[in-house]
C-alpha positions as CSV (number, residue, x, y, z in Angstrom):
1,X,-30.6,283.4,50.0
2,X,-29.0,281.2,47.0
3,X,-29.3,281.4,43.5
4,X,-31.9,279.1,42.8
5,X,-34.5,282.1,44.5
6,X,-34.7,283.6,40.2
7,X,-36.0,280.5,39.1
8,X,-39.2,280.0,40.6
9,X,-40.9,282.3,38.3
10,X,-38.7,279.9,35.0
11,X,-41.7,277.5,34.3
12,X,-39.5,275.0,32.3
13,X,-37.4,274.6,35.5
14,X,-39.6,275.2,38.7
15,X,-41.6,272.0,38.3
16,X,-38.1,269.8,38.3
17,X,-38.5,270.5,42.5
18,X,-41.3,268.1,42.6
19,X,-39.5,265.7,41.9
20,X,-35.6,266.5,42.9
21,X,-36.3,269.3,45.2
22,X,-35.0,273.0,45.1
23,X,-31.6,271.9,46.2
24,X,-30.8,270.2,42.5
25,X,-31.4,273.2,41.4
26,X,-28.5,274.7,43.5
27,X,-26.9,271.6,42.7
28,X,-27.3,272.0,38.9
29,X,-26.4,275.8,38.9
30,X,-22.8,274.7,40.6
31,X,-22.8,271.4,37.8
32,X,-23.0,274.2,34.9
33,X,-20.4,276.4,36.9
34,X,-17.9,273.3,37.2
35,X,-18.2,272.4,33.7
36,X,-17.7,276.0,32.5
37,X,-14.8,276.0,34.9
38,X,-13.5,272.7,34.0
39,X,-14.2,273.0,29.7
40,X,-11.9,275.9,30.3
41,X,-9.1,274.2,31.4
42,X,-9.2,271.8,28.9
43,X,-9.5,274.3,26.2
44,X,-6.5,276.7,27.8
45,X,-6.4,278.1,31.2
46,X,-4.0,280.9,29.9
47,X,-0.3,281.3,30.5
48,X,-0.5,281.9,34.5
49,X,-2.1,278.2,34.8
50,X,0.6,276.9,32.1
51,X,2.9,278.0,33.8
52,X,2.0,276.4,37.1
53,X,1.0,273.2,35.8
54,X,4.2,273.2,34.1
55,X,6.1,273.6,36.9
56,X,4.4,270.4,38.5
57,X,4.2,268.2,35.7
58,X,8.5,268.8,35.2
59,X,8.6,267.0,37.9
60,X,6.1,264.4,38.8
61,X,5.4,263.4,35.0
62,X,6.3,259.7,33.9
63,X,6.6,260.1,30.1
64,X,4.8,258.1,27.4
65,X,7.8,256.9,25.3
66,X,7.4,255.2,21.5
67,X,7.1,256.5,18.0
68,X,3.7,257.1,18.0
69,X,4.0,259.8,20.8
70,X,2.8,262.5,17.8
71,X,0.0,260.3,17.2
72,X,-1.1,260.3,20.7
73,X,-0.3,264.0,21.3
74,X,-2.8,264.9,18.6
75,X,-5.1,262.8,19.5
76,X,-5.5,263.7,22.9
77,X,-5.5,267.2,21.5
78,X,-8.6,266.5,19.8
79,X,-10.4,264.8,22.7
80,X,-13.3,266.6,24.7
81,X,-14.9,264.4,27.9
82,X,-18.3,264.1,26.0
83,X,-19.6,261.9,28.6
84,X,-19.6,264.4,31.3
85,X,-21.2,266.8,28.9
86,X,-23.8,264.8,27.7
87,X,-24.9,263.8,31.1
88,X,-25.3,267.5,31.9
89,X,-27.3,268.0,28.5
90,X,-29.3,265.3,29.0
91,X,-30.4,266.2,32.5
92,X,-31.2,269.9,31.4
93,X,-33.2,268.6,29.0
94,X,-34.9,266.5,30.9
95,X,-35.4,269.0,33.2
96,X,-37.3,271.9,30.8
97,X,-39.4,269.1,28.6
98,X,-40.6,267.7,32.3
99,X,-41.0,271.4,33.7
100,X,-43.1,272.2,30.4
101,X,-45.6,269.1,30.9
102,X,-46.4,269.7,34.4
103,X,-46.9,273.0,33.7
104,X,-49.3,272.3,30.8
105,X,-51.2,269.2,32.0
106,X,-51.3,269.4,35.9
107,X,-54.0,271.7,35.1
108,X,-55.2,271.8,38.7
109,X,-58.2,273.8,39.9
110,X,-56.1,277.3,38.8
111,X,-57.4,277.0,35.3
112,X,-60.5,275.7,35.5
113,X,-64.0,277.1,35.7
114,X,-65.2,277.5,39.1
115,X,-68.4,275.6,38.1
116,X,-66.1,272.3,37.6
117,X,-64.9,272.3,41.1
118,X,-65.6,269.5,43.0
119,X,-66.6,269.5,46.0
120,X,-63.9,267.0,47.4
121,X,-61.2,270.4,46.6
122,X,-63.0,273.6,46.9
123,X,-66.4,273.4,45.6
124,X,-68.3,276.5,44.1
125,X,-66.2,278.8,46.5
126,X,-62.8,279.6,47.5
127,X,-62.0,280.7,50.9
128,X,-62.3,283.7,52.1
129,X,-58.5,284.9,53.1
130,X,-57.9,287.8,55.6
131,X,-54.4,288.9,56.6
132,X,-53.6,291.6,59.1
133,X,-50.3,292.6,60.0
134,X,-48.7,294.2,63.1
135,X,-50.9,297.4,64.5
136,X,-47.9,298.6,66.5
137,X,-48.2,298.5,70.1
138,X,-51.5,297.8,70.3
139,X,-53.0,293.9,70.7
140,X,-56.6,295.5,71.5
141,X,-56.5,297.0,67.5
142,X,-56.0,293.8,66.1
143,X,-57.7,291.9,67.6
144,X,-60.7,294.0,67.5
145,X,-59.8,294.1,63.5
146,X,-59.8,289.7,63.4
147,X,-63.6,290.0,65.4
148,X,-65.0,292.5,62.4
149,X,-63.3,290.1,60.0
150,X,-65.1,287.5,61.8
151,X,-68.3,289.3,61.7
152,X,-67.4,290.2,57.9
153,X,-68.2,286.1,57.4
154,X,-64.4,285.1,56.6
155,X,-63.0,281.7,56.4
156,X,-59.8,282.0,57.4
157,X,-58.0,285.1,59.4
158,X,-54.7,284.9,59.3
159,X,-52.1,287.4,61.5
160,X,-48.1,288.3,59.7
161,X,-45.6,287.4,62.0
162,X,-44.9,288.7,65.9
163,X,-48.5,290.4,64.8
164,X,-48.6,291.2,69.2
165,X,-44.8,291.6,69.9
166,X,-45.7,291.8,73.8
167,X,-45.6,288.5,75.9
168,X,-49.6,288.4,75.6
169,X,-51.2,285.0,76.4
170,X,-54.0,285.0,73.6
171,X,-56.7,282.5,74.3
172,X,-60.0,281.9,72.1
173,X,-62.5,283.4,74.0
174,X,-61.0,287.2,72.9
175,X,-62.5,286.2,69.9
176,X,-66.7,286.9,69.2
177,X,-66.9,283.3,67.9
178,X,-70.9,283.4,68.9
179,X,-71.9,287.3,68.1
180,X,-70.6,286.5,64.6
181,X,-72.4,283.8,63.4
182,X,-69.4,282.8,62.5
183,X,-68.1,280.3,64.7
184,X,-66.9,278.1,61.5
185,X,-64.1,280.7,60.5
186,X,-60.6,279.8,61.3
187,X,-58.5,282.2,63.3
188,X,-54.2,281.8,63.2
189,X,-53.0,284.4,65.4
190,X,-49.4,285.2,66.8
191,X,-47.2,285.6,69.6
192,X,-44.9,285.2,71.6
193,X,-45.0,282.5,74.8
194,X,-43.1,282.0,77.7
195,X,-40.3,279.2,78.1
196,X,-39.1,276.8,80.6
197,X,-35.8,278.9,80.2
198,X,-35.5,282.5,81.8
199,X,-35.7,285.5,78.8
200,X,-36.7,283.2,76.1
201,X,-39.8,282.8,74.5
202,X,-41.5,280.9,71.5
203,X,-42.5,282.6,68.3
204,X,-45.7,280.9,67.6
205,X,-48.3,280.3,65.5
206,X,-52.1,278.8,66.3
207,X,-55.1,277.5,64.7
208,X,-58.4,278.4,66.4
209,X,-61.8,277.9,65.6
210,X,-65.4,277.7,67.4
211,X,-63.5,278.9,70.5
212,X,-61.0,276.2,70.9
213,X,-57.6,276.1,70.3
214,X,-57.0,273.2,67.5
215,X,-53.5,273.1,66.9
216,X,-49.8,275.3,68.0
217,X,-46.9,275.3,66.4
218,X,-43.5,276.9,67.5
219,X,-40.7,278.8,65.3
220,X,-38.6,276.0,64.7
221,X,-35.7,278.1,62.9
222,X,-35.0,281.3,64.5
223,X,-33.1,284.0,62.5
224,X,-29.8,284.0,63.6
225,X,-28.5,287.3,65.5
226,X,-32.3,289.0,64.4
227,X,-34.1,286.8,66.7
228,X,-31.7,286.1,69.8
229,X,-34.6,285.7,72.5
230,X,-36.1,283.1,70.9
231,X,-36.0,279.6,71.6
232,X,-36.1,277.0,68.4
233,X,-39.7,275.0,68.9
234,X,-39.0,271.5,69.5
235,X,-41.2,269.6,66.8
236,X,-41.5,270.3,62.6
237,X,-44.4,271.4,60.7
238,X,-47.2,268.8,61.5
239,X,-50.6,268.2,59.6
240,X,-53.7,268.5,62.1
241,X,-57.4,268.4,60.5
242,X,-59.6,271.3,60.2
243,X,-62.9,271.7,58.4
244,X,-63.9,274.8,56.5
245,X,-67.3,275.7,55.8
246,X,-67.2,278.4,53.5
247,X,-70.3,280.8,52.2
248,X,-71.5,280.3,48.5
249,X,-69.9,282.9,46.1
250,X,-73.4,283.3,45.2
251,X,-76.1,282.7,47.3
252,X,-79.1,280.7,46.3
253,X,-82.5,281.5,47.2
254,X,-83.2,277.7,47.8
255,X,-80.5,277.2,50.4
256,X,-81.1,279.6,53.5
257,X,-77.4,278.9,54.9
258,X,-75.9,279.4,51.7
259,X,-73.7,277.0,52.6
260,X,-71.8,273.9,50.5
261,X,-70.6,270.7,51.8
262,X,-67.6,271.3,54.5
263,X,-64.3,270.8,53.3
264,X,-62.1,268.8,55.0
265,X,-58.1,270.2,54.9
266,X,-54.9,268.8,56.5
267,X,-53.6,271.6,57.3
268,X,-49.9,272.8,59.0
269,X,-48.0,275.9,59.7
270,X,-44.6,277.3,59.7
271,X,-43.3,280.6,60.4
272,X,-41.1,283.1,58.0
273,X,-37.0,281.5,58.2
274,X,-38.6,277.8,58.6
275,X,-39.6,278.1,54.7
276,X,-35.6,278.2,54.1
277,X,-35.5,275.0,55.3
278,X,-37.5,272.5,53.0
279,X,-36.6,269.1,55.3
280,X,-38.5,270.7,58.1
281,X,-41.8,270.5,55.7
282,X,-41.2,266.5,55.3
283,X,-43.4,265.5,57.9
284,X,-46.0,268.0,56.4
285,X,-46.1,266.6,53.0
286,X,-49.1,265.4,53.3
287,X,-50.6,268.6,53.8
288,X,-53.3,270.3,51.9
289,X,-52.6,273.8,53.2
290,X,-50.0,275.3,54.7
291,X,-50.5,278.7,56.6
292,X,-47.2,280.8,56.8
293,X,-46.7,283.9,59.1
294,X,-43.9,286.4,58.1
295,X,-42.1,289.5,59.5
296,X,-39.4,290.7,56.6
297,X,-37.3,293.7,56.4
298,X,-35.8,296.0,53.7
299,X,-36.7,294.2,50.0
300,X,-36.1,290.5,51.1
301,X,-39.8,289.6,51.2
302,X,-40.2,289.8,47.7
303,X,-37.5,287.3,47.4
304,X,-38.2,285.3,50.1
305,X,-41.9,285.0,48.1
306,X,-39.8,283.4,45.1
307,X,-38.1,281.0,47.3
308,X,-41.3,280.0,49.2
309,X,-43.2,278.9,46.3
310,X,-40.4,275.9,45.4
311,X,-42.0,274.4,49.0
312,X,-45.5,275.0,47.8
313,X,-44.2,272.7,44.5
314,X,-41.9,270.0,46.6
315,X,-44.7,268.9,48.7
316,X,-48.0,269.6,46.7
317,X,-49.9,272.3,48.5
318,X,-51.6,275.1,48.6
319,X,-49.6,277.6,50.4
320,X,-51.2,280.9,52.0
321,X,-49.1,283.6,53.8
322,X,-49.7,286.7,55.6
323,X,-46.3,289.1,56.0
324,X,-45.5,292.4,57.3
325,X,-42.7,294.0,54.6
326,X,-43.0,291.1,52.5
327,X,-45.9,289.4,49.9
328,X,-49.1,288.4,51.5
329,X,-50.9,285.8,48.7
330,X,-51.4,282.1,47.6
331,X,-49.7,279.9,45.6
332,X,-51.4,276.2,44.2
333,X,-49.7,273.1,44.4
334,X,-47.8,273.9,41.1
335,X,-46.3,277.3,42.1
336,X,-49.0,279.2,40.7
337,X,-49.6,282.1,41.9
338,X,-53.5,283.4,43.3
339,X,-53.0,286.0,44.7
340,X,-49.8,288.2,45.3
341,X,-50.3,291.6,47.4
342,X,-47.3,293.6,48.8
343,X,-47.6,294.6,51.9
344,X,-47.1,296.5,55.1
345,X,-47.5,296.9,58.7
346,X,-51.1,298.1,60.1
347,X,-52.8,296.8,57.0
348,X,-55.8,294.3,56.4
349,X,-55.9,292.3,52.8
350,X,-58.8,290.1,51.9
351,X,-58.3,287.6,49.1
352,X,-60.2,284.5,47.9
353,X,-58.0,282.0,47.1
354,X,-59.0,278.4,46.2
355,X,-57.9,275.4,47.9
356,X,-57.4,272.3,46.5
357,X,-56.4,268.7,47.8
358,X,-53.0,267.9,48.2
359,X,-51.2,266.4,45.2
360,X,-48.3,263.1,45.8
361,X,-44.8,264.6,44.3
362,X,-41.8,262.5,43.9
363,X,-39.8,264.3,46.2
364,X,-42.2,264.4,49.1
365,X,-41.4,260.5,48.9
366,X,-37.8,260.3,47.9
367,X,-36.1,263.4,49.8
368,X,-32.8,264.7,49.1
369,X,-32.0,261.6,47.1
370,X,-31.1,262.7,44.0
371,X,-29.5,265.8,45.3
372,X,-26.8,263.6,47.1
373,X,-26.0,262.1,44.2
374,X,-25.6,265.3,42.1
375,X,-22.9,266.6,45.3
376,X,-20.9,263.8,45.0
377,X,-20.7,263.5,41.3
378,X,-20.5,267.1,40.3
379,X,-16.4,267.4,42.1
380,X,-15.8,263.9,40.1
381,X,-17.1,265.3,36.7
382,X,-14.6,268.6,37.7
383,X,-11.4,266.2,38.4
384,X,-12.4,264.3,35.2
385,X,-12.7,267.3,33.4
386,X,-9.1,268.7,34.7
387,X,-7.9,265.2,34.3
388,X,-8.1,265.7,30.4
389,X,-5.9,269.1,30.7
390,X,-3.5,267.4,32.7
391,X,-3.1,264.4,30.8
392,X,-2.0,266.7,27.6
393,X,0.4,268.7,29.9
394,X,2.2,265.5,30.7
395,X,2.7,264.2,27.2
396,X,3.5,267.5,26.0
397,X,6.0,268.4,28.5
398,X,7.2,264.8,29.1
399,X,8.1,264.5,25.5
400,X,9.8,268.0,25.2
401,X,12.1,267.0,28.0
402,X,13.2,264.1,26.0
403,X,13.9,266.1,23.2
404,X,11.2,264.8,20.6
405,X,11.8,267.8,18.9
406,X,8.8,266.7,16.4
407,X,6.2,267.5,19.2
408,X,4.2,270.8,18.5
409,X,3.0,272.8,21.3
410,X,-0.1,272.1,22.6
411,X,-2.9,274.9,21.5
412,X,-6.0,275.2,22.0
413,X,-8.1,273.1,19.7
């Protein structure tokens, strides 16, 4: 993990990832630590550090002669690095009064009525969301469980990850796309597949629909040491084109189908450790929907949940996920969350959750950019800050060593 997970759920400082990524916010968590660190030595380190700078600064000091030496001691006394402190308070502040506007104008779909939809984002109706999780050692159970959720009139069934943890080659046709009636539902199982390499196999994802395979998508990130059979996929989250039909939350009596106008989503996938990675989502930024697949352990799910959603907010879009020992839910382009449900293995959840179009961010255009800048200036803004202690040190000891007997001790201002 790292410690921005917390603050996906801090409004005032989630949204700043549209624009500079969750990495600035690791990047501003060390800034605050360095100037904490770095205000301290100015202000005193204590007699241990003293001691040891004394040492040094007996030696290597060149001493700043003249009669005004008590007038410079005092003032350097007196003298704080604003600059590097006012940077840091201007960026925070920058940071929550940006959070707090996205957050109150990019409204989105989440809190409007349904009625204002239109029909180039969701229309009337979200989708209809299933998620099953791993039926242990058994591929017949669930995939006898995604043809009754087919025949239930879902949109999108979704499986958590390593759902069929044998080598099973799934194809479309073990799905009842035409005793369903509904052959517009969309069907993302996995698996595992076979390698050109003896032992190894892809963890993988696919989208079907109508009984044809769409779109496949392979782990890229394996967890290290948990997953040591498995072979990295070769290519990053990608955005393929699928077309949901969903049924009318309420059926009219004038429209036999009860359908709306199809809905047209770019949609990609990723798999469970590839969300740790936010470069890999860079070629998927133009994605409306993302479908994750995870497989957690312990209590790390609901953590993992937290860090998730900063991708959902980077790149603009809906994110839905189905996990075994984790959170299976939505979250809107904004890091809202739709729906969040806990759960387990050999479970099925149904959720509607609304999709929207795909919103530009900053980031999705810029990268890593600003986060660069914030590595190389937050040790520079340290070594200025320690620069100030030392400078004191040197007059202070220089000038006791050539007996200017006037010269106070330096104390903490």
């Amino acid at each position: 993990g790292n410690p921005a997970m917390g603050l996906s759920q801090v409004f005032g400082l989630r949204q700043v990832v549209s624009v500079l990524g969750e990495i600035f916010l690791v990047f501003w968590i060390g800034w605050l630590s360095s100037i904490i660190v770095g205000v301290g030595f100015i202000l005193g380190g204590g007699g241990w550090f003293d001691n040891f700078i004394n040492g040094i600064l007996n030696k290597l000091c060149i001493c700043i002669k003249g009669n005004d030496s008590t007038t410079h001691l005092e003032q350097e006394k007196s003298k704080i690095p604003r600059f590097h402190l006012y940077t840091f308070y201007f960026v925070t502040f920058f940071m929550f009064v940006y959070g707090s506007a996205r957050e109150l104008v990019g409204r989105g779909m989440y809190l409007q009525p349904i009625q204002t939809w239109s029909t180039t984002q969701a229309g009337r109706s979200p989708l209809r969301v299933s998620c099953l999780t791993r039926v242990e050692s058994s591929t017949d159970a669930i995939i006898k469980r995604t043809n009754e959720r087919l025949a239930s009139g879902d949109d999108l069934i979704v499986w958590s990850e390593a759902a069929v943890s044998e080598n099973v080659a799934l194809t479309p046709d073990l799905f009842d796309w035409e005793n369903s009636g509904n052959a517009r539902a969309v069907v993302v199982p996995t698996s595992f597949k076979k390698t050109e390499n003896d032992g190894l196999v892809y963890n993988t994802m696919e989208i079907m629909q109508n009984g044809l395979v769409i779109a496949q998508y392979s782990k890229n990130r394996p967890v290290p040491v948990m997953e040591p059979d498995v072979l990295g996929g070769k290519s990053p989250p990608q955005s393929y084109g699928v077309t949901f039909t969903p049924l009318a939350s309420s059926p009219s009596d004038d429209d036999a189908s009860n359908d709306r106008e199809p809905l047209n989503l770019a949609t990609s996938m990723a798999i469970c450790f590839d969300f740790d990675f936010p470069y890999l989502f860079r070629q998927a930024s133009n994605s409306d929907l993302v479908i994750g697949a995870s497989w957690y352990w312990a209590s790390i799910g609901n953590s993992f949940w937290n860090h998730n959603i900063f991708r959902a907010i980077e790149n603009g879009f809906t994110m839905i996920k189905c996990a075994e020992e984790g959170i299976t839910g939505g979250v809107d382009p904004y890091g809202r969350t739709l729906v969040a449900i806990p759960s387990l293995m050999n479970e099925v959840h149904v959720m509607e959750i609304p999709v929207q179009k795909g919103i530009t961010t900053f980031y999705s255009i810029l990268g890593w950019a600003f986060g660069w800048i914030c590595v190389f200036l937050s040790p520079l803004m340290l070594f200025l800050l320690m620069l100030e202690r030392i400078r004191k040190e040197c007059i202070w000891v220089c000038c006791r060593r050539h007996n200017y007997s006037d010269i106070p001790p330096i104390v903490s201002p």
